[in-house]
PASEMI-243143 format. One record per residue (C-alpha): residue in three letters; residue number from 1; x, y, z. Coordinates in steps of 0.1 Angstrom, whole numbers, m for minus. Layout:
<rs>
  keke  lolum     c1     c2     c3
   ALA    NUM      X      Y      Z
...
</rs>
This chain:
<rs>
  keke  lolum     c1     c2     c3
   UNK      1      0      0      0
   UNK      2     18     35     m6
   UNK      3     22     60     25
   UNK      4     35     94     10
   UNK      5     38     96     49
   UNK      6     66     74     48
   UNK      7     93    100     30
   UNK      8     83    127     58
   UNK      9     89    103     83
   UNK     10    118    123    104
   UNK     11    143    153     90
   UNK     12    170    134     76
   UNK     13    145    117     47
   UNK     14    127    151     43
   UNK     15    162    167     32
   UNK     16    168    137     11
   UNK     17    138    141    m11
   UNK     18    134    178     m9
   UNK     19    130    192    m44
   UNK     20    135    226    m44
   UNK     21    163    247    m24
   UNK     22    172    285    m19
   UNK     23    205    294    m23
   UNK     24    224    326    m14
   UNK     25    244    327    m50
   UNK     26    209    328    m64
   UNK     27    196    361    m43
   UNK     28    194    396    m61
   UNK     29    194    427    m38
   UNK     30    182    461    m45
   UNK     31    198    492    m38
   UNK     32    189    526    m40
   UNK     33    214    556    m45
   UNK     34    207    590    m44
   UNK     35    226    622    m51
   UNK     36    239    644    m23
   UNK     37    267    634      4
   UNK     38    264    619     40
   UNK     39    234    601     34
   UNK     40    218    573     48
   UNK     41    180    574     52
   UNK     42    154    550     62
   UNK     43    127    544     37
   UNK     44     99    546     66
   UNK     45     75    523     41
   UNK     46    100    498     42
   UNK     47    117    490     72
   UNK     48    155    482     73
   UNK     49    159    495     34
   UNK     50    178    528     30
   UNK     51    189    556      3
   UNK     52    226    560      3
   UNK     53    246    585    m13
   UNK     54    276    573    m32
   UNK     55    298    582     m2
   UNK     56    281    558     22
   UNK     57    273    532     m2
   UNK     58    301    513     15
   UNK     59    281    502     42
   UNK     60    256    484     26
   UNK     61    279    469     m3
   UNK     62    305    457     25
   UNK     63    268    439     41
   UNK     64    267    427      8
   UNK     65    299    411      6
   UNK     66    298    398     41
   UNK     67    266    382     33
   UNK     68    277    362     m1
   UNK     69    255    380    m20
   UNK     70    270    376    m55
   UNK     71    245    405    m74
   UNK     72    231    441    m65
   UNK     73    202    458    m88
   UNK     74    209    498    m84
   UNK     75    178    524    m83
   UNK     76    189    560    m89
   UNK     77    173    590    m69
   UNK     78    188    625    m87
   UNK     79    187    654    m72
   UNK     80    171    669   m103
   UNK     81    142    657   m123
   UNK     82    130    673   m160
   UNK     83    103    663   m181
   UNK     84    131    640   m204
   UNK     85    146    621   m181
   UNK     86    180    633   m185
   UNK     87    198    622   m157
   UNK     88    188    587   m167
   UNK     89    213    590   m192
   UNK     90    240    615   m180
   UNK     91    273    604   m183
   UNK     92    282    614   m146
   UNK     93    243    602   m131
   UNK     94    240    585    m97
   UNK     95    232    555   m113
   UNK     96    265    553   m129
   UNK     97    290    569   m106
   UNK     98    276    542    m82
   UNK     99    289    518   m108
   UNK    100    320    533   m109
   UNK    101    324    536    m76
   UNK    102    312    497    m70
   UNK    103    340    486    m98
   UNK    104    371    510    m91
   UNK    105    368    491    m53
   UNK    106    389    458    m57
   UNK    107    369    443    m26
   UNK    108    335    447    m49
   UNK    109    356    429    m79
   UNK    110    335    400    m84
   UNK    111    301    418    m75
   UNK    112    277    417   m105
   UNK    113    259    453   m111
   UNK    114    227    449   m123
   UNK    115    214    479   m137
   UNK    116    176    492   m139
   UNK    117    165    507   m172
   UNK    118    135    531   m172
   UNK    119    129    565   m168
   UNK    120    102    569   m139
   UNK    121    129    579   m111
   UNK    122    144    610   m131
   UNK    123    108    627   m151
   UNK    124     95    653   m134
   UNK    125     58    639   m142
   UNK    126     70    602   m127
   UNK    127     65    582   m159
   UNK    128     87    560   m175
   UNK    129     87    574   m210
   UNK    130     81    605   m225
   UNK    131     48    624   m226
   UNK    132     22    645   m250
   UNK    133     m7    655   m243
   UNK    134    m10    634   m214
   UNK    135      1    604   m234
   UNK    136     33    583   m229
   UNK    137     49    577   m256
   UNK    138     67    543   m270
   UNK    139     91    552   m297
   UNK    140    101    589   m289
   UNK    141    114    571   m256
   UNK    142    128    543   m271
   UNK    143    164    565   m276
   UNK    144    164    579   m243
   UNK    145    159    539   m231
   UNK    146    190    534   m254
   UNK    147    212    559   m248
   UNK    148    209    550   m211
   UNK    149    214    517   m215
   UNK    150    244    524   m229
   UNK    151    255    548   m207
   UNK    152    254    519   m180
   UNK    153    273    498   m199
   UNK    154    301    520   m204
   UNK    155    306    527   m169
   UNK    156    307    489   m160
   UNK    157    272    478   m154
   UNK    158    275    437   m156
   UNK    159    236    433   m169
   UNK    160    209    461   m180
   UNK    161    178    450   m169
   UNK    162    150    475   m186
   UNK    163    115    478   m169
   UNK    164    101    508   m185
   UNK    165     75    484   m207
   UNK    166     76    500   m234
   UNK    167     71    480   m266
   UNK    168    108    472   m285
   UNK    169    128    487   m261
   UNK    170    143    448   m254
   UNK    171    156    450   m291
   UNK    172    168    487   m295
   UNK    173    187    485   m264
   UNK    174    201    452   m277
   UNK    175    211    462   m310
   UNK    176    226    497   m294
   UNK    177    247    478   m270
   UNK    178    262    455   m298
   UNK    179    269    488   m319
   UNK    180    288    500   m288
   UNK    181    313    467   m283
   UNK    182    291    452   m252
   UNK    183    280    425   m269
   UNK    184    285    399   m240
   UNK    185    266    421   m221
   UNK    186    234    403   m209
   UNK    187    194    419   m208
   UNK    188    175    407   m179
   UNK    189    141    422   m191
   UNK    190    111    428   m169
   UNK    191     90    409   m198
   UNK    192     63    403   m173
   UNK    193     55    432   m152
   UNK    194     21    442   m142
   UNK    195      6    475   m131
   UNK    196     m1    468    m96
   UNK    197     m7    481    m61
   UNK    198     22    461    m47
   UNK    199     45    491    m62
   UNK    200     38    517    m37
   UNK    201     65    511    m12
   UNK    202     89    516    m38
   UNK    203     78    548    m52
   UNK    204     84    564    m20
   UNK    205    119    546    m21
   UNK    206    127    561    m53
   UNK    207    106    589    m54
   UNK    208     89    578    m86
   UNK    209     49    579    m82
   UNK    210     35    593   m110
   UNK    211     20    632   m108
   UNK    212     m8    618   m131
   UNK    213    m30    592   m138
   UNK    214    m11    555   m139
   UNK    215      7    530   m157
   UNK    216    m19    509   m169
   UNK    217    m10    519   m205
   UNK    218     19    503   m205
   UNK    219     22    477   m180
   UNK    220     m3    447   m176
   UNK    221    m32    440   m170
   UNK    222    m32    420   m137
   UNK    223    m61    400   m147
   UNK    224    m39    386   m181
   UNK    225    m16    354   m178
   UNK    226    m20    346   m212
   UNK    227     m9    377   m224
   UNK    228     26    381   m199
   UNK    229     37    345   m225
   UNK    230     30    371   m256
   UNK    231     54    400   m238
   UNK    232     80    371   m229
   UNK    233     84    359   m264
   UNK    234     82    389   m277
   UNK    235    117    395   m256
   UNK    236    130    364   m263
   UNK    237    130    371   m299
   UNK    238    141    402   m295
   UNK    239    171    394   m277
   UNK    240    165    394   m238
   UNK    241    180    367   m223
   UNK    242    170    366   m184
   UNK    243    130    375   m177
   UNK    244    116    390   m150
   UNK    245     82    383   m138
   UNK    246     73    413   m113
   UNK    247     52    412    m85
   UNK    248     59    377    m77
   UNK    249     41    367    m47
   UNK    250      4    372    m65
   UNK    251     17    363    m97
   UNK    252     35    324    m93
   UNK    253     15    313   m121
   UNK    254     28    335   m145
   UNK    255     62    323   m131
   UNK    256     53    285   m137
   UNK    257     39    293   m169
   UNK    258     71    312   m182
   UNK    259     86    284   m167
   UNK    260     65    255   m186
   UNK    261     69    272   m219
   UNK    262    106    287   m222
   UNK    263    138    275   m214
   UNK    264    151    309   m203
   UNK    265    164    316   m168
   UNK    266    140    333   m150
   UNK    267    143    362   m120
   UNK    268    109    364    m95
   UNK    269    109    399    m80
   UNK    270     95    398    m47
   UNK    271     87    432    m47
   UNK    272     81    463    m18
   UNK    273     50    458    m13
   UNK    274     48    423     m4
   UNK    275     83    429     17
   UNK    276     66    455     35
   UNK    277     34    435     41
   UNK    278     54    412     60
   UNK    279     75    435     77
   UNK    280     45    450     88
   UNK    281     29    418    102
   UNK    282     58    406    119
   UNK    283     60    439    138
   UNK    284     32    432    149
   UNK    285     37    400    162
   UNK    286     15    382    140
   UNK    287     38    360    120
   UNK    288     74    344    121
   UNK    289     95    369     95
   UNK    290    120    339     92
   UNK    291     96    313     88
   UNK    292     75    329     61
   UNK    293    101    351     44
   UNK    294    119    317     36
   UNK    295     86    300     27
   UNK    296     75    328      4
   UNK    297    114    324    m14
   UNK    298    106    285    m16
   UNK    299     72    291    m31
   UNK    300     92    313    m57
   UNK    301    120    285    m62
   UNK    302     93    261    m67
   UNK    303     72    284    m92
   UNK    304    103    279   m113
   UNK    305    125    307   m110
   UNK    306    159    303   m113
   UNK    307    170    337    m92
   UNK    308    153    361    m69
   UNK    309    156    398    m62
   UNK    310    142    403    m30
   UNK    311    145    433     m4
   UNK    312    149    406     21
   UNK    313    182    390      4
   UNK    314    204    402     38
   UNK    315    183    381     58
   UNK    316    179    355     38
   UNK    317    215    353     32
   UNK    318    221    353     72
   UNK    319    194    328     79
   UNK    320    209    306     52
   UNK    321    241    306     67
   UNK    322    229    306    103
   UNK    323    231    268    106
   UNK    324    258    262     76
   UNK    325    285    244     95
   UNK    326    260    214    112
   UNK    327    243    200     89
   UNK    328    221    231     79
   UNK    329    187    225     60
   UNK    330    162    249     52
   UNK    331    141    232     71
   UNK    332    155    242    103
   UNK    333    138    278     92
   UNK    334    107    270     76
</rs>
């Protein structure tokens, strides 16, 4: 007679059989930089995430290190917006100073830069192209998108990963960083990334709500699975070779469907919202962190992503390492 009992019969056999595992090396963490000097401050809607300016990024790149975190995804907060974006794509912008600052340090050597592509952190309206008439437009941004990609390249950014959503941008930015010599340098596109209420945490982060309306014109419809496989082929073909599926927590499905069809690596993005929710709730007292955190990453793992970028990646990382030397298994955590 079979007992599916009898594999969960003490911890040893459960470790044995487990199929899905999180591992530090596979943790992304986020990290936003803003202009000025002497700054580290507290993002009150997330708790434990801070802006630093370029002078005190040390402290939380050293955390990084200590941690075993192999890859950072750098937001940029400039000290001056305009309706074009322009410090998106300045040669000396926050976003690249930070990864010239991050490269130049031989202890950060071996950290991959991930770099975000868009322009909602640097308009002065808070959208992520440009706009007329109160309408954003897709291929008048599509050289700004470029130009910054670029930009990040050239000062040493390891992948570009663009979330703006606008259509094509996967393939301009492609064919202008293989005009430009970084032809080895990879696109982890946010192919699948839905407008969504879990994004509010992070505009106050990176001071990029919109002063008008919302995204919904260009990012998805939350209700549509069917169409995130259309926008992830679409990248594919046009030259993206990572995929990001953003939220993740409401959105697995879309991550086992990407998953199911494509044999692409994919990257879940457990994003403010969701970090905060939990943050909140274990503030309160009403939840484990530990114990949910890493039950949330293995609910991402077994989705079928390949990597995670997660606000909680220091914790994770510490938790994971917690128990290393005796016989450590996730377990012990969740």
């Amino acid at each position: 007679m079979e007992r599916t009992r009898r594999l969960r019969t003490n911890a040893a056999i459960r470790d044995m059989v487990r199929e899905n595992h999180v591992r530090v090396e596979e943790l992304i963490y986020p990290i936003f930089v803003i202009e000025g000097k002497n700054i580290c401050h507290l993002v009150e809607s997330m708790p434990g995430i801070y802006q630093y300016s370029i002078d005190r990024l040390k402290e939380e790149l050293d955390r990084v290190i200590t941690a075993g975190i192999k890859a950072v995804l750098l937001f940029g907060i400039p000290e001056h917006k305009d309706e074009v974006g322009s410090g998106a794509y300045d040669e000396h912008g926050i976003v690249q100073e930070a990864i010239r600052f991050i490269k130049a340090n031989e202890r950060y050597k071996n950290l991959i830069v991930i770099a975000d592509v868009c322009l909602c952190e640097y308009t002065s309206h808070g959208h992520c192209g440009l706009i007329q008439n109160g309408v954003i437009l897709n291929d008048e941004t599509l050289p700004l998108l470029t130009k910054t990609a670029v930009s990040y390249a050239r000062a040493g950014a390891d992948i570009i990963a663009p979330s703006d959503m606008m259509d094509m941008r996967v393939a301009k930015i492609r064919q202008a960083l293989d005009e430009n010599g970084f032809i080895y340098i990879p696109i982890m596109a946010y192919s699948a990334k839905f407008a969504s209420a879990f994004y509010g945490p992070f505009r106050d982060a990176a001071h990029s709500a919109p002063s008008f309306g919302d995204r919904k014109t260009y990012q998805m419809d939350s209700a549509n699975g069917r169409e995130a496989m259309r926008e992830v082929e679409e990248d594919l073909l046009e030259g993206a070779d990572l995929i990001i599926a953003k939220p993740a927590m409401a959105y697995m499905d879309i991550i086992r469907d990407i998953s199911l069809q494509f044999n692409v690596p994919i990257v879940a993005y457990n994003v403010s919202g969701e970090y905060s929710m939990v943050k909140a709730a274990a503030e309160k007292g009403w939840i484990d962190e530990k114990k949910v955190v890493m039950e949330i990453m293995i609910g991402f793992k077994r989705a079928g992503a390949k990597m995670i970028i997660t606000y909680h990646a220091l914790e994770v990382a510490a938790w994971l390492k917690e128990r290393e030397g005796d016989g450590y298994k996730i377990e012990s955590i969740i």
